[in-house]
C-alpha positions, 0 to 999 in steps of 0.5 A: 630314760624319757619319763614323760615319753613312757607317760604318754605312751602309756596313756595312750595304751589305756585308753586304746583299752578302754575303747576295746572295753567299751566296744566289747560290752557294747557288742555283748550287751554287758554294758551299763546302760543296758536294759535289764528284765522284770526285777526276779521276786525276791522272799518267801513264797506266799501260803494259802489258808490250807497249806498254812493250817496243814504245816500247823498240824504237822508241826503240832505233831512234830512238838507233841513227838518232841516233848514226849521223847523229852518227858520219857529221858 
C-alpha cells in the first residue's frame, strides 16, 4: 500500500471538486461574490397618529373588560 500515491490521488480528487463547486456557483449565481438586492426592511412596520390612537382605544376597552371580569370572580 502506497500511502503517498493514495494522498495524492486523493488531493487531486478534491480539488478536481472544487473546481466543479466553483463552476457550479459561478453558473447559477450562488456565488460569494455575487450581488445581492436592496437589503429587505427588517422591524415592525411604522403606525400613523390614527392608527396608534384606534389601537389605544380598543386596547383601553379591552382592559376595561379585563379588570371588570376580575372584580366580578
Amino acid at each position: 500500500m502506497d500511502l503517498y500515491r493514495i494522498i495524492r490521488e486523493l488531493v487531486q480528487e478534491r480539488d478536481r471538486l472544487t473546481l466543479i463547486i466553483q463552476s457550479l456557483e459561478e453558473h447559477s449565481g450562488a456565488g460569494r461574490g455575487r450581488k445581492r438586492g436592496p437589503a429587505a426592511r427588517r422591524g415592525r412596520k411604522s403606525m400613523d397618529r390614527a392608527a396608534r390612537q384606534q389601537v389605544s382605544e380598543r386596547m383601553k376597552r379591552y382592559w376595561e373588560k379585563r379588570r371588570a371580569q376580575k372584580a366580578g370572580m
